[in-house]
Backbone bond lengths (Angstrom), bond angles and torsions (degrees), N, CA, C in turn:
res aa  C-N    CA-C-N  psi(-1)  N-CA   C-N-CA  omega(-1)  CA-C   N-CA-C  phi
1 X - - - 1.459 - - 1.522 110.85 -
2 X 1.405 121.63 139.51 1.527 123.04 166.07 1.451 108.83 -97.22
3 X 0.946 117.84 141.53 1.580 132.47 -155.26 1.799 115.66 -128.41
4 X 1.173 124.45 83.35 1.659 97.48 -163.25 1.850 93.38 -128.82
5 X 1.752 88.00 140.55 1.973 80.41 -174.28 1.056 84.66 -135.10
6 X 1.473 103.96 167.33 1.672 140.61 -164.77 1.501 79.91 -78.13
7 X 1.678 124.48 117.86 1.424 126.25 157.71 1.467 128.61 -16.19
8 X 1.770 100.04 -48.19 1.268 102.89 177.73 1.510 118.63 -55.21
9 X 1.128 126.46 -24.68 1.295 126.70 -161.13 1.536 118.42 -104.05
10 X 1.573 106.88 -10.49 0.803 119.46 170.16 1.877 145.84 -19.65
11 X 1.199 113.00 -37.73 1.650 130.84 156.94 1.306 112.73 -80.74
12 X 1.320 125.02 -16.62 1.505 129.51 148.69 1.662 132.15 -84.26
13 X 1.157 102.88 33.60 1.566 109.61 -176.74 1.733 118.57 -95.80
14 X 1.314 108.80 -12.86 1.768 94.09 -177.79 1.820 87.12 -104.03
15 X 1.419 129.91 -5.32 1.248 125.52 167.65 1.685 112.09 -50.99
16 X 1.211 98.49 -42.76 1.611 138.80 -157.19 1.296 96.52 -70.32
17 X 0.949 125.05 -82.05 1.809 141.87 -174.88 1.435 100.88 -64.97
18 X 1.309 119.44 -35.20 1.789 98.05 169.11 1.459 119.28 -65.63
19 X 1.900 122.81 -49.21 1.156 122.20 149.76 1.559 118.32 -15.98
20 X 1.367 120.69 -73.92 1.720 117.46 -172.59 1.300 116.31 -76.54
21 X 1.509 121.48 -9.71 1.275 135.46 152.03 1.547 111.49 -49.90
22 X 1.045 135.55 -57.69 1.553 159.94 178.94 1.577 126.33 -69.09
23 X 1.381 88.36 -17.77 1.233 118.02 -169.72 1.814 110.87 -22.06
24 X 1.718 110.60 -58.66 1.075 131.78 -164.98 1.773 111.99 -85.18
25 X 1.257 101.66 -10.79 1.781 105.01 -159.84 1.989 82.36 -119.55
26 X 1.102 112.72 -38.31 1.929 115.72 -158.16 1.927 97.71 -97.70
27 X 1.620 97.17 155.68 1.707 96.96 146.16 1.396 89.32 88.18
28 X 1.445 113.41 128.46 1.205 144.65 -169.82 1.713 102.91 -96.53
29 X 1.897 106.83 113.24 1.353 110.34 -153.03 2.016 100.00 -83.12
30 X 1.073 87.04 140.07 1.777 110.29 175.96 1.436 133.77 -103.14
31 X 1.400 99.84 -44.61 1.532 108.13 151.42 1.590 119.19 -153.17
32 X 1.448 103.56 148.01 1.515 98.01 -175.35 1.393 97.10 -129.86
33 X 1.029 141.02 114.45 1.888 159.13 -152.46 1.711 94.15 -134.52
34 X 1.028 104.94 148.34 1.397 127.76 175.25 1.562 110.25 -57.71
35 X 1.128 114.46 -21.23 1.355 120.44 -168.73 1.787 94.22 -106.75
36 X 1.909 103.09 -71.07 1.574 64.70 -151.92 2.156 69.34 -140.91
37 X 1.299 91.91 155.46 1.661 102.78 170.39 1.941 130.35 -112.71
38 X 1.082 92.18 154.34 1.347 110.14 -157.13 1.829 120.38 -108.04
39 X 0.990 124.02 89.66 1.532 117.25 -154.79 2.110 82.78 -106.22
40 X 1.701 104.04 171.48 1.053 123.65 -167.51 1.979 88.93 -134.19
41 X 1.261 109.47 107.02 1.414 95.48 144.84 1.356 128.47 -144.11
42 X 1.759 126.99 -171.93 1.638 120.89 -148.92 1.088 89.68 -103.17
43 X 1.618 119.68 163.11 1.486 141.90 -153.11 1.241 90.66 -165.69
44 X 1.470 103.71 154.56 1.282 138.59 110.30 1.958 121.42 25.97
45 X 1.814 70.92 -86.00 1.438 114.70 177.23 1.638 119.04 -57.13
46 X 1.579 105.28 -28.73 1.632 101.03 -159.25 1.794 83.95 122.14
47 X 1.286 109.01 177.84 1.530 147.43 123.22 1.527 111.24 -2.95
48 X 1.062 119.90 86.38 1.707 123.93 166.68 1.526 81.70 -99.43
49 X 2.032 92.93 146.54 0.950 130.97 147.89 1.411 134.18 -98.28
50 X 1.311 139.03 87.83 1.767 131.31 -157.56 1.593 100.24 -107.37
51 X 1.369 97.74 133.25 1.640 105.13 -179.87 1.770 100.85 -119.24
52 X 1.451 99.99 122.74 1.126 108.64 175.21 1.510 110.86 -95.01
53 X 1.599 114.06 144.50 1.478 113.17 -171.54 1.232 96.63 -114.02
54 X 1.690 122.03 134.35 1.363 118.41 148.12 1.094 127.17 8.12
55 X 1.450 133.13 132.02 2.179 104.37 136.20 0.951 115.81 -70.18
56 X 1.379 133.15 132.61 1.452 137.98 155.02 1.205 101.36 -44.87
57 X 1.526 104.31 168.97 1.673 133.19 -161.24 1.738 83.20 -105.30
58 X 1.131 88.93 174.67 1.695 106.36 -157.45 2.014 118.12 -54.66
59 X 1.639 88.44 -42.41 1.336 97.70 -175.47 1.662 98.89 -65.08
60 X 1.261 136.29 -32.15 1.625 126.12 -127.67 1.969 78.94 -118.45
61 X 1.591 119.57 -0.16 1.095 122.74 170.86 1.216 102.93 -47.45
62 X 1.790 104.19 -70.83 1.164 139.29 176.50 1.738 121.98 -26.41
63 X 1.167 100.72 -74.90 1.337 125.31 174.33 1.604 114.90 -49.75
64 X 1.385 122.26 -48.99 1.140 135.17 163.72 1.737 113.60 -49.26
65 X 1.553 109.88 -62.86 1.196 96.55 -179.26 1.559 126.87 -63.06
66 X 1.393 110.72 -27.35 1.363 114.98 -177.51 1.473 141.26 -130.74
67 X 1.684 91.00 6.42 1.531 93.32 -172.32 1.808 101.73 -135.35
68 X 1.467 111.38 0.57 1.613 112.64 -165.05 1.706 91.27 -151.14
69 X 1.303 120.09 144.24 1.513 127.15 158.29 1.343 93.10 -60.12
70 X 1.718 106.17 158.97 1.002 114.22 157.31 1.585 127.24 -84.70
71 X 1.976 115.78 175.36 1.740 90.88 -163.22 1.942 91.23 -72.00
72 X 1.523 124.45 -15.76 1.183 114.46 -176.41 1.719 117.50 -72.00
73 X 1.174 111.11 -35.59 1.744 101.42 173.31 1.780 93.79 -85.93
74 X 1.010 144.26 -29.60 1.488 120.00 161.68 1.138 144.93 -63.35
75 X 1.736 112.55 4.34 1.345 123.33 -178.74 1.551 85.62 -108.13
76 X 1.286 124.75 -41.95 1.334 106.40 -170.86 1.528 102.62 -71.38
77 X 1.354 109.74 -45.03 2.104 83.53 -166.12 1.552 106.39 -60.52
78 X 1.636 113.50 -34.08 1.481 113.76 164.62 1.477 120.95 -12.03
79 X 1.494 111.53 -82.07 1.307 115.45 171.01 0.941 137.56 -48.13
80 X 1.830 109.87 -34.94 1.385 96.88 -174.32 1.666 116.79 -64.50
81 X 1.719 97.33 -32.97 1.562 91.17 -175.01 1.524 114.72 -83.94
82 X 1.097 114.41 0.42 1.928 103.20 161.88 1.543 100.83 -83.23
83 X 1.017 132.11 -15.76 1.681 113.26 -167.25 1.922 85.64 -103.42
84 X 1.237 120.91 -7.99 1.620 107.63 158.77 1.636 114.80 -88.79
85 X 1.249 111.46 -19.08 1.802 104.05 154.78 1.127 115.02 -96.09
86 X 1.695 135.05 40.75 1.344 119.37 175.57 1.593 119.93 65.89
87 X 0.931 132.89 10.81 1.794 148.29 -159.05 1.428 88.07 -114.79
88 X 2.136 96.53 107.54 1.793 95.70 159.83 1.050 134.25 -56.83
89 X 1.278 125.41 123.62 1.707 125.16 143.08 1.173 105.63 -141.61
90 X 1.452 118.56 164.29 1.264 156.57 161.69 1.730 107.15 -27.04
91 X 1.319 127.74 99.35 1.465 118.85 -174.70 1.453 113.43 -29.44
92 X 1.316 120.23 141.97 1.334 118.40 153.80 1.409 123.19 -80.93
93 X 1.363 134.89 137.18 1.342 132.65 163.99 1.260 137.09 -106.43
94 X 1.544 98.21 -41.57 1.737 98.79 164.08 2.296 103.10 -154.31
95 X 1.435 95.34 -160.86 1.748 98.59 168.89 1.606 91.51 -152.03
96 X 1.139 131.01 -169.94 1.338 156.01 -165.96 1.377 115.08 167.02
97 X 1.656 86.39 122.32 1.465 105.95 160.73 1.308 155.97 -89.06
98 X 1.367 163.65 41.23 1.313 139.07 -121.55 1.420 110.40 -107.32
99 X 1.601 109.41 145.60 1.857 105.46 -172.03 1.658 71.87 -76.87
100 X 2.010 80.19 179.23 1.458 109.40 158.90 1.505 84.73 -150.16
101 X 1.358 101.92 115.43 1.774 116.71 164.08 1.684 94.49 59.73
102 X 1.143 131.22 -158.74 0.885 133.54 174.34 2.130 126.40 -31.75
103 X 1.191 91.10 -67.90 1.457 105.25 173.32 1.626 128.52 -82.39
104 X 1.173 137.43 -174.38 1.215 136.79 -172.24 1.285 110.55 -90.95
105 X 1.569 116.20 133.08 1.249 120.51 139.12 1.275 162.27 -113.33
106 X 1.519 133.70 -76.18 1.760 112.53 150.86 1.611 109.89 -58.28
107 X 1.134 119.25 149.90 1.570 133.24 159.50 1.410 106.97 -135.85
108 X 1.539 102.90 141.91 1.749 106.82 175.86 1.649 120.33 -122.05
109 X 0.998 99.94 174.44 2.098 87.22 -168.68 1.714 84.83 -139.44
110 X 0.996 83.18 133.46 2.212 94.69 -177.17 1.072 99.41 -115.45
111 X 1.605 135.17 120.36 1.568 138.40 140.77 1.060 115.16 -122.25
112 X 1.868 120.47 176.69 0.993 118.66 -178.69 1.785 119.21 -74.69
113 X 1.036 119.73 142.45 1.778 126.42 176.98 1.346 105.77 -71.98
114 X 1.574 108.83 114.20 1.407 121.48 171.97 1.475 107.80 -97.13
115 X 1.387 121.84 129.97 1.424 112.54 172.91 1.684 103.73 -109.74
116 X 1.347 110.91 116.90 1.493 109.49 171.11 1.412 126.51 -123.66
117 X 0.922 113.55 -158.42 2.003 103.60 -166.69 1.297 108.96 -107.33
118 X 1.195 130.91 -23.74 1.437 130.61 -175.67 1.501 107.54 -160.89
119 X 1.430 111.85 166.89 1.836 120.37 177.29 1.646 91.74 -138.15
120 X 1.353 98.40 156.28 1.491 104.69 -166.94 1.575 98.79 -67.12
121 X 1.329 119.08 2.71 1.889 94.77 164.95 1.175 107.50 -96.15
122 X 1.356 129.79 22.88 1.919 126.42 159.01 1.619 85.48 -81.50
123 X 1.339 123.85 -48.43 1.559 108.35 -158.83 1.670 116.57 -72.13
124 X 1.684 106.68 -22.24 1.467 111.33 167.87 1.479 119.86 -66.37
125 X 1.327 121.60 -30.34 1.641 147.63 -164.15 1.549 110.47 -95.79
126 X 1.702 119.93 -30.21 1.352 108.31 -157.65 1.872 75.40 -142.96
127 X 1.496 102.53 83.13 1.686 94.72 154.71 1.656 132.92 -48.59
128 X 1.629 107.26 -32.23 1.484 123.03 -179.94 1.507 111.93 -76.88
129 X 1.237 127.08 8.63 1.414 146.78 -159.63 1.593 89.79 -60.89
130 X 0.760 153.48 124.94 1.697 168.75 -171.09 1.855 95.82 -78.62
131 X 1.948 110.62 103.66 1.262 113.58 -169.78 1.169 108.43 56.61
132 X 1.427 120.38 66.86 1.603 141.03 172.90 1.464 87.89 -84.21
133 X 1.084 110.85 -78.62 1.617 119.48 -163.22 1.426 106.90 -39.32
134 X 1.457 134.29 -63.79 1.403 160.48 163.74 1.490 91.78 -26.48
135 X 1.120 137.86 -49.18 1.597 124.49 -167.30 1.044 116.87 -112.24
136 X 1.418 114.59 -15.00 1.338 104.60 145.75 1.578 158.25 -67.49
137 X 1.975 74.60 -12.63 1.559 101.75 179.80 1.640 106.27 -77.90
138 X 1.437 99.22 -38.87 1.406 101.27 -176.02 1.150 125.93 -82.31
139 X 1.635 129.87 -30.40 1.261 133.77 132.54 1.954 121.15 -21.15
140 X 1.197 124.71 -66.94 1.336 106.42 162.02 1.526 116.43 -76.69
141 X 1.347 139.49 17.14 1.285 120.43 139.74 1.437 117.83 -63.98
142 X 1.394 110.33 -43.47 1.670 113.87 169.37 1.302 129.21 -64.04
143 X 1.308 119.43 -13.27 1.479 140.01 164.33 1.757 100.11 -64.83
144 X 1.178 108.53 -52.43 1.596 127.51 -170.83 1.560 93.18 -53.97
145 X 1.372 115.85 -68.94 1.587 140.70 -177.92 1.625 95.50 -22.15
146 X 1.257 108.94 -71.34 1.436 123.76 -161.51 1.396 123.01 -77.32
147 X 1.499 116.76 -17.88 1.456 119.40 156.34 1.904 106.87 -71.78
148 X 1.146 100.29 -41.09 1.422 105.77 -167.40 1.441 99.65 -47.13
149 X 1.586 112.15 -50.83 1.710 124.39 -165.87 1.428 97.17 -70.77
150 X 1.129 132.42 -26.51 1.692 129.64 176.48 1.384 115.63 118.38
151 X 1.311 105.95 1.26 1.788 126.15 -163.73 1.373 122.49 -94.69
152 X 1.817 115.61 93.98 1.385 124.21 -155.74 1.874 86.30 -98.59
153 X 1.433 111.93 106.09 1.267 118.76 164.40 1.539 109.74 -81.77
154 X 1.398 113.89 112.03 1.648 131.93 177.42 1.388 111.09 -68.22
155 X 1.416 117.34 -52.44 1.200 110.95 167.64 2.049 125.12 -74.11
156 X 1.181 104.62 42.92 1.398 116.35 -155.76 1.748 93.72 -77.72
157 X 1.582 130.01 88.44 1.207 104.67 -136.87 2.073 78.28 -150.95
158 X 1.199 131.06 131.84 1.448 131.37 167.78 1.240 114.86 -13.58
159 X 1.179 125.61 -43.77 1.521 127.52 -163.94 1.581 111.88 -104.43
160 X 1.063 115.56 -3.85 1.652 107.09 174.61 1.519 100.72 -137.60
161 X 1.284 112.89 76.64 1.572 163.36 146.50 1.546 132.86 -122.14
162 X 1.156 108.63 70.66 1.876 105.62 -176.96 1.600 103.60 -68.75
163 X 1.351 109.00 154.58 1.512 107.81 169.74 1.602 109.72 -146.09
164 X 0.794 106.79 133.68 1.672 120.73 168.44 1.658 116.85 -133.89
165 X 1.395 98.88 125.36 1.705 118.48 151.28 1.182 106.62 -26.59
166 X 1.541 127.75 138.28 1.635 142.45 143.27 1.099 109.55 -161.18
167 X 1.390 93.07 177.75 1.987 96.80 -173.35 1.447 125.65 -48.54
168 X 1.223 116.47 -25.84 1.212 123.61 -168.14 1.647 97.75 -84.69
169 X 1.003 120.99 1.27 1.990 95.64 -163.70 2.195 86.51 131.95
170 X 1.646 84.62 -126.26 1.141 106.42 -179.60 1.836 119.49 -113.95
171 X 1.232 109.56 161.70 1.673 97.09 155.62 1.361 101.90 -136.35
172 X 1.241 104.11 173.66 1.560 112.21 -157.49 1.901 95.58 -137.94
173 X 1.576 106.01 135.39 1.701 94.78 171.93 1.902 95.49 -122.61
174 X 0.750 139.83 147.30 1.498 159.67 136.62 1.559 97.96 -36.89
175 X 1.293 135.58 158.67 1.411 147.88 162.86 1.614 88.87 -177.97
176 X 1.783 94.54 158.17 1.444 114.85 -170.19 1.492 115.98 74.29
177 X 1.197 118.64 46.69 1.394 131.64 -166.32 1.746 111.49 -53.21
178 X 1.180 95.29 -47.42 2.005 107.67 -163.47 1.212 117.99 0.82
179 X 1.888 112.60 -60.25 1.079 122.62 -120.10 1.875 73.48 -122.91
180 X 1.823 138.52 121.06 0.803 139.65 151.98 1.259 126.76 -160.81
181 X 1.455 122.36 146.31 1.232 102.98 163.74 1.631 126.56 -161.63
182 X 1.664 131.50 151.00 1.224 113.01 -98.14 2.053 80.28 -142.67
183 X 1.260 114.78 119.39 1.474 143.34 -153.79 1.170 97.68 -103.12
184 X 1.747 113.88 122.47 2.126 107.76 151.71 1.285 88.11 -42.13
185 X 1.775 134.94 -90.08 1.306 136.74 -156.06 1.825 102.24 -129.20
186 X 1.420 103.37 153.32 1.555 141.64 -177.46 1.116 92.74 -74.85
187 X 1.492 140.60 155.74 0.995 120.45 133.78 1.196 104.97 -109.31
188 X 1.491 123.92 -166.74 1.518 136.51 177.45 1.388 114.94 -40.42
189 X 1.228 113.08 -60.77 1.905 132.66 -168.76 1.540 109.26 -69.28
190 X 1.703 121.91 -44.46 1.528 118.63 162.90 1.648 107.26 -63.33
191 X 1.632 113.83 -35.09 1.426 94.44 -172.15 1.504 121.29 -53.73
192 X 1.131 107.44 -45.47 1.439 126.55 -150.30 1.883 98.02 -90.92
193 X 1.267 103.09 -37.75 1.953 103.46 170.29 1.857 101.69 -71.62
194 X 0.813 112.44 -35.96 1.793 95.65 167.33 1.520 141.15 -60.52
195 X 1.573 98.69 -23.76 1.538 124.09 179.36 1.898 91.82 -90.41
196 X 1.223 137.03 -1.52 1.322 117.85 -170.58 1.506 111.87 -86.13
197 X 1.349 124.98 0.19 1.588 119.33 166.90 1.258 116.39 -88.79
198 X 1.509 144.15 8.89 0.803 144.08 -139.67 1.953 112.30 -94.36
199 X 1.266 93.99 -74.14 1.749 118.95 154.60 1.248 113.82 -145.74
200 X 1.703 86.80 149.69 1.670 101.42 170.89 1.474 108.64 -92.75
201 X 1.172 125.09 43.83 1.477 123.55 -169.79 1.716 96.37 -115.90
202 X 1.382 132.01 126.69 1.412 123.08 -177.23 1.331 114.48 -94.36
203 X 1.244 121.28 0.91 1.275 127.60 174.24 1.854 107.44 -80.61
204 X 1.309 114.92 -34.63 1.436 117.33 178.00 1.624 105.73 -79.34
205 X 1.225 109.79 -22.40 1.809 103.86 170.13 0.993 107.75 -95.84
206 X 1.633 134.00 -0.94 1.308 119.72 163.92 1.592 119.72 -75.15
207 X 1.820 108.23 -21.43 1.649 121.28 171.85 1.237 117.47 -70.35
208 X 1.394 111.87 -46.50 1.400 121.21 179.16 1.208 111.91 -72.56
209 X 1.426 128.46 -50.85 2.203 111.39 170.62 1.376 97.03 -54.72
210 X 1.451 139.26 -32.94 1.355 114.71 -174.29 1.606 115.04 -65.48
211 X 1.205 103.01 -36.74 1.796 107.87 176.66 1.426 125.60 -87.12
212 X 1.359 106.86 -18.47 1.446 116.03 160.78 1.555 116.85 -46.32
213 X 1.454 108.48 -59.50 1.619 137.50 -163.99 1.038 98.43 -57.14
214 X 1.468 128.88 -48.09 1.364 125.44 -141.25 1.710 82.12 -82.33
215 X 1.134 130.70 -40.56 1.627 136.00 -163.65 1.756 113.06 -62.02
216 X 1.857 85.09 -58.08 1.377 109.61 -174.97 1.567 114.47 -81.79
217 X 1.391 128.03 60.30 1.307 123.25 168.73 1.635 145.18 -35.42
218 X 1.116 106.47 -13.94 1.295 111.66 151.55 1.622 138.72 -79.85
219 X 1.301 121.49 5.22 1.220 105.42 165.42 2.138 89.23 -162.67
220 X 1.273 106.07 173.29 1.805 116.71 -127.85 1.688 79.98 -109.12
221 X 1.073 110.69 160.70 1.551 139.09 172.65 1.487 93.59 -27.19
222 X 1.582 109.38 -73.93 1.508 112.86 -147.21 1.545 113.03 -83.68
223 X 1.755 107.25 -7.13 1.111 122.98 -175.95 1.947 100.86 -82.79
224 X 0.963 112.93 -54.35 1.714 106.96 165.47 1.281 119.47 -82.83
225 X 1.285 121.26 -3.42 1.945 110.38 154.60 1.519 108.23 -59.37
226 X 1.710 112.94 -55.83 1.191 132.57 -159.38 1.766 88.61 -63.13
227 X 0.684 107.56 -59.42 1.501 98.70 177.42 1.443 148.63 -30.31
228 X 1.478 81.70 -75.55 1.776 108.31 165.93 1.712 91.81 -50.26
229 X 1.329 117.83 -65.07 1.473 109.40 -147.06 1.924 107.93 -72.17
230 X 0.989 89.47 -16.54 1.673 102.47 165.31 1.276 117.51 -42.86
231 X 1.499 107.68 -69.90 1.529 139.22 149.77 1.386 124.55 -16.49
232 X 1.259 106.18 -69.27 1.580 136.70 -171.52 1.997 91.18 -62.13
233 X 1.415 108.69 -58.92 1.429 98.01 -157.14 1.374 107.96 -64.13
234 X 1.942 114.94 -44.48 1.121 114.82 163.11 1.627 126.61 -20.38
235 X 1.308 114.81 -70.96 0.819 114.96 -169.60 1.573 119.76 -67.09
236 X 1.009 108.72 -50.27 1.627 114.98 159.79 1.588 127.90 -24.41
237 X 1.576 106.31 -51.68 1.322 119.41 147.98 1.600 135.97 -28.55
238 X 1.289 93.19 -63.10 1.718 116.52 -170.51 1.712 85.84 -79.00
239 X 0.856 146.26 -72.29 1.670 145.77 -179.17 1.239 100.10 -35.40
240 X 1.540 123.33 -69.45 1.656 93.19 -165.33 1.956 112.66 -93.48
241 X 0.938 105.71 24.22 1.811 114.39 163.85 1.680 93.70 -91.30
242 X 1.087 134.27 -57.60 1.493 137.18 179.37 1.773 100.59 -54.80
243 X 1.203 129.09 -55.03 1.170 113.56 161.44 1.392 134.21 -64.86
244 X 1.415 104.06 -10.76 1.980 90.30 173.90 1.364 100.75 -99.45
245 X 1.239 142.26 -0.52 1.382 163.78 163.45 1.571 95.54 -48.74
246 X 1.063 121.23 -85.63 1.512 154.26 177.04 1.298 98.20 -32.05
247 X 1.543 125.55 -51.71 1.356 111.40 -179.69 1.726 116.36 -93.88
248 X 1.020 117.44 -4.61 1.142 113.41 172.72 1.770 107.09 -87.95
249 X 1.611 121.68 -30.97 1.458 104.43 169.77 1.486 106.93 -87.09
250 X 1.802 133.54 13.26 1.086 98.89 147.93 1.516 129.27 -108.75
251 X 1.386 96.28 17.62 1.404 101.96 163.31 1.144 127.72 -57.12
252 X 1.574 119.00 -51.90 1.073 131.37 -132.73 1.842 87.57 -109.32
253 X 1.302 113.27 -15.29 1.450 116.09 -174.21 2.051 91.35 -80.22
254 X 1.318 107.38 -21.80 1.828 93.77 174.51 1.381 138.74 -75.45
């Protein structure tokens, strides 16, 4: 096994590896996805969060061991460098590797367990959301935040957005790290194609170009509505053609 932890945590490391040791028998399950599952257990520390990844299929063995990080050491260096630009997430603590035969197989990604009250798909789902408008505004200020820092989140997607109340307003953590990647500068056209998974609702991209604009001084209200929603429909498109796809080959597979 390769074993690598956030320094800080360091006197907490055989805590650590017994957790992913246990992995399968310990730890109170949180999410279980087709791909890969997510258990919560108690520490030391608090609340670990351990995300177990798939094994890749034979080729991505390969590829994984020697030609690509894995998504578990890429969520961890992920984090570390948003929490060195100020960019919430969930502490990182460690990753784990294990071969299988030549190439890699399970890998796990350890952070700390944030429990918060909502993810921006309560605000896509529940228009009556109490200070909908208010967190949504501030939610694309943090959108703003993260182009500014150079940081095009791929998986930029309703559900891997945590949000919690505090004094300040809101805070916001990132989760689902894998998939990122990280710009001297954004320009206009990546900004606005990164925000397009967000909602298909045009009334919430009509809030967000309004709060975008006010940030982004170079180009006008209707010039980043037109945009974003450009974006937004696109994509909307290609999603549900991929879903009527899906049901027509499993039709035909009955």
């Amino acid at each position: 096994m390769k074993f690598i932890i956030n320094p800080s945590f360091k006197n907490n490391q055989s805590e650590i590896e017994k957790c992913i040791s246990n992995f399968d028998i310990e730890g109170d399950l949180f999410v279980k996805g087709s791909r890969n599952t997510i258990k919560v257990f108690q520490s030391s520390l608090g609340e670990l969060n351990i995300k177990s990844f798939k094994k890749p299929n034979f080729i991505n063995t390969i590829v994984y061991q020697f030609f690509r990080d894995s998504k578990a050491k890429r969520s961890f260096d992920f984090a570390m460098r948003l929490l060195e630009k100020n960019i919430g997430t969930p502490e990182p603590i460690a990753y784990a590797e294990f071969k299988n035969g030549i190439g890699l197989g399970k890998s796990f990604y350890v952070c700390k367990h944030i429990r918060t009250e909502f993810t921006y798909r309560d605000l896509v789902e529940n228009p009556n959301l109490e200070n909908h408008e208010e967190i949504l505004r501030a939610f694309t200020r943090f959108c703003f935040q993260l182009h500014e820092a150079g940081i095009e989140f791929k998986d930029h997607s309703p559900g891997n957005t945590l949000i919690n109340p505090s004094l300040n307003g809101y805070d916001f953590y990132l989760v689902d790290l894998n998939r990122m990647s990280f710009h001297n500068v954004m320009t206009f056209e990546q900004r606005m194609f990164n925000l397009r998974r967000l909602t298909p609702k045009k009334e919430m991209i009509a809030v967000m170009a309004n709060e975008y604009s006010k940030l982004y001084k170079d180009k006008t209200e209707q010039e980043t509505f037109s945009l974003m929603w450009q974006f937004t429909e696109e994509f909307q498109e290609k999603f549900h053609r991929k879903q009527r796809l899906k049901k027509r080959i499993k039709f035909w597979k009955k």
